[in-house]
N, C-alpha and C positions, 0 to 999 in steps of 0.2 A: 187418414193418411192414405195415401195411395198404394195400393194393392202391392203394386211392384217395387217401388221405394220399402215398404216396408218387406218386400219378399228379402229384396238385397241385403236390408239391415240384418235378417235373421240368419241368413246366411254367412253374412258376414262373421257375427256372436258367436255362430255352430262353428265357424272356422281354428277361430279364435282359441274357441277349449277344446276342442279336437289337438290346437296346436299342443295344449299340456302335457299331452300323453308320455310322451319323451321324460318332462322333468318329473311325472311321477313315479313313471316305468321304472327310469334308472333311481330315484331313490332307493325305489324298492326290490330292487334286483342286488342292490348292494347291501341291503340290510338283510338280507339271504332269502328272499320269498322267488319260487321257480316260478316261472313262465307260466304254467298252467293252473299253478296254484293263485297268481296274479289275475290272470283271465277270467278265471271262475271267479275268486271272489268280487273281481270288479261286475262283474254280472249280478251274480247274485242280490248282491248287497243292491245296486242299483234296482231290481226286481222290487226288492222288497219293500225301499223305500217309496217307490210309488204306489204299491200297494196298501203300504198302508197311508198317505196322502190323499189318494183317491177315494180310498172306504172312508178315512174318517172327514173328507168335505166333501167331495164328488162325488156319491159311490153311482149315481148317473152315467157319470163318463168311463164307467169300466165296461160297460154292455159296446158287443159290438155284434153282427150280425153273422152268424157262422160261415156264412163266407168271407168277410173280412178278417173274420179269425183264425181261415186258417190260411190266407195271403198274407199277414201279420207273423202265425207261425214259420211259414217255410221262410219268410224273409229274413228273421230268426235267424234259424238251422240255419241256410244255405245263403246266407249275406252274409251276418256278421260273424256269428259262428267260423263260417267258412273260411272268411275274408280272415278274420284275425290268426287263425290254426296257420294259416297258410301266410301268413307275414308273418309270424315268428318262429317257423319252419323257414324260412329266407333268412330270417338276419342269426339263424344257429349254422350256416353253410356258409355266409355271404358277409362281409364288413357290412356295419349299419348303413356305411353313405351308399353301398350298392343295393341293398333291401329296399331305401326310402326311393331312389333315384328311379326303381322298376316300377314301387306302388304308385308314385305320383305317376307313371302313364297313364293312370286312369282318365285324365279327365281328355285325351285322346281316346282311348276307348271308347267313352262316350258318347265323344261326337262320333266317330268312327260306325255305331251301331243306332245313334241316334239319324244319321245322315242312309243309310240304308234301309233300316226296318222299321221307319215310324217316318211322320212325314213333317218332319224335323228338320228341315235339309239347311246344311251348314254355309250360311253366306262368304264370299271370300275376305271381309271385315274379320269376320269370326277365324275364320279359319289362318290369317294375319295375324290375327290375336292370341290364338293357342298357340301358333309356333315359336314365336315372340318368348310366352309366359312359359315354354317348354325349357329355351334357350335360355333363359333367366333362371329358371329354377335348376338346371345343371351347373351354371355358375355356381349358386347361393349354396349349392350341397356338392359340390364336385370335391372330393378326399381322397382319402384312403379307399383303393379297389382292390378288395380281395374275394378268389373263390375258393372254397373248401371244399365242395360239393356243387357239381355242374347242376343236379339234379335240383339246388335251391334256388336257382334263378328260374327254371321251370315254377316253381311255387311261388315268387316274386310276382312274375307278371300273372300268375293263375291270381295271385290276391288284389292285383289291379283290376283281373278284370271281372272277378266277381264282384268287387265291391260296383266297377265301372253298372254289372247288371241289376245291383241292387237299386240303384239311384235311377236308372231307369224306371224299371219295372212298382220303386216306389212312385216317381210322379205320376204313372200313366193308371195304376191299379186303386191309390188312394188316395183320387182326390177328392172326393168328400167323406173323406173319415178325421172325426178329431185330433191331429196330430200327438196329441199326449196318449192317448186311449190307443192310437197306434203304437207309440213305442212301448208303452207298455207290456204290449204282447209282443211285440218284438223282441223286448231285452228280455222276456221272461223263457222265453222257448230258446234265445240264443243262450240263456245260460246254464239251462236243462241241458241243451248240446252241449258245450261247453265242460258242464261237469260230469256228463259220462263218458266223453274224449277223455279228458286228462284225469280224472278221478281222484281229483286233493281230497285230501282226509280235514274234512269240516271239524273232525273236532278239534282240532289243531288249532281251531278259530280263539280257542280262549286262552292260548301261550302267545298270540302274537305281540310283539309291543306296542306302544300306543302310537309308535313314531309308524310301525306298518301298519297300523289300526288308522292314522291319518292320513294315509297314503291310499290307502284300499276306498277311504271314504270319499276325499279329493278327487279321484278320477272317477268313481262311480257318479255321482256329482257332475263335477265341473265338465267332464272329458266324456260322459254315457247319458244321462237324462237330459241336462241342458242341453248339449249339442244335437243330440240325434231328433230330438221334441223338435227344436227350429229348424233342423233341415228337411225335416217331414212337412212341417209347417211352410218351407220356402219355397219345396217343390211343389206346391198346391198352387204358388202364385208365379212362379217366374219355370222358364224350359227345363230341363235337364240337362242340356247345354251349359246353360249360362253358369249352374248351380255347380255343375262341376269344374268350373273354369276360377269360379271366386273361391271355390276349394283351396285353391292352393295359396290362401292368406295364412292357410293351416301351417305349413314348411315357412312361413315367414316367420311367423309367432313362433316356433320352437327356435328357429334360431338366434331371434330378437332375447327372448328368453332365456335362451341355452348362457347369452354373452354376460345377461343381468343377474342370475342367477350363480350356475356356476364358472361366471367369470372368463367364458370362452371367447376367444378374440376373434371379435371378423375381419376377415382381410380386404381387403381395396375387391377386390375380386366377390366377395361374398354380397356385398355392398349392393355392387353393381349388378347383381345377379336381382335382390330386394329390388333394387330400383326400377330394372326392366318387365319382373311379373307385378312388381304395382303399373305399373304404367299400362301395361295390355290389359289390366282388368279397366283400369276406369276407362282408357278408350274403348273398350266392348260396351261397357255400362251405359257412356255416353251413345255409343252406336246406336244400342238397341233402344237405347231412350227416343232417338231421334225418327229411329223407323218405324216404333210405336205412333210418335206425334202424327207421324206423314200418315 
């Protein structure tokens, strides 16, 4: 298959369950698990289950070179760690639609830092396209605006644009490391951070119900080792541009989701918001398809 076709597809997937996040979250925030007690164990659990996956078929692809390990680590701490402390420090100041509305500017950051300090430089196609799928995606999430805390929108766009620096500094740092044996260490060190930021009491682990005991598992899964495995995996094949641009099938699928699930209705307005950032991705995809050809 073609490097780039299948870069998109993974990208695509990682989108996809990233988009779950939401419908695990709010399960489990409703069945009384906090925030931090969420975060850690979706770390955690996600840790370990590739730990022990990898020792007992791979244990090859645990080995990574002490510099990649500790580019793995800080990406860790100061990505996803970060990134997440700092978007749910947003949405405990800020209504949810203004939290998600700040983090999805990442993939303007992106180009924004990819178009100046890498040599990445953003075509006006591209740059058509982001504004396009920026204008779409205010549509598709435009709500309820509320501030609590001015100082949470300060942490909104800080968690856009760390995440914006992590996706960076993932394609350019590791590209030839195994993208599982990457995240590995990545989710292992983000959830050491993680669990000494918020310090949930683990033994607590064994009153949980089985309804949060499948919710903890679900997103650790579906929404932390699948997705982040194939976006390490996509940035190896396709810019950091583009990776953050098909990003936002993520805010598609939560709301696609949000409507199937619990039953939330989109309106003409939402719709069409869906419709306009599908539309800018496949014209970017074809874009870049075509100025690959030439």
């Amino acid at each position: 298959m073609n490097p780039r076709l299948r870069g998109t597809i993974e990208i695509s997937i990682a989108s996809a369950g990233f988009g779950f996040l939401g419908i695990f979250g709010k399960w489990a925030f409703s069945s009384g698990l906090s925030v931090g007690e969420f975060l850690s164990y979706r770390f955690t659990l996600a840790a370990l289950l590739l730990w022990i996956f990898l020792l007992l078929f791979k244990p090859q692809w645990i080995r990574l070179s002490a510099k990649q390990t500790v580019i793995a680590a800080l990406l860790g701490v100061f990505g996803y760690a970060f990134f997440s402390t700092l978007y749910f420090e947003a949405i405990e100041g800020l209504s949810v639609t203004l939290a998600a509305l700040l983090l999805y500017t990442y993939p303007f950051w992106v180009n924004v830092f990819s178009h100046f300090f890498t040599h990445d430089k953003i075509s006006k196609k591209e740059a058509l396209c982001l504004i396009a799928a920026s204008l779409g995606l205010v549509l598709l999430l435009w709500g309820h605006i509320e501030v609590k805390n001015i100082w949470a929108i300060a942490a909104g766009l800080g968690s856009a644009i760390s995440y914006a620096i992590y996706v960076l500094l993932s394609g350019r740092l590791q590209k030839n490391v195994r993208p599982i044996s990457s995240s590995l260490y990545v989710i292992t060190f983000g959830a050491i951070a993680l669990s000494l930021f918020h310090r949930p009491h683990f033994e607590a682990v064994q009153s949980l119900t089985s309804f949060q005991a499948s919710c903890i598992f679900g997103i650790a899964l579906i929404c932390t080792i699948l997705p982040l495995t194939l976006e390490l995996a996509a940035l190896q094949k396709l810019k950091s541009t583009e990776v953050a641009l098909l990003m936002m099938i993520e805010p598609m699928t939560a709301a696609i989701m949000g409507a199937l699930i619990f039953h939330e209705s989109l309106s003409l307005r939402q719709l069409l918001g869906a419709l306009v950032i599908a539309g800018a991705l496949v014209v970017n995809t074809f874009a870049r398809k075509s100025q690959q050809t030439v």
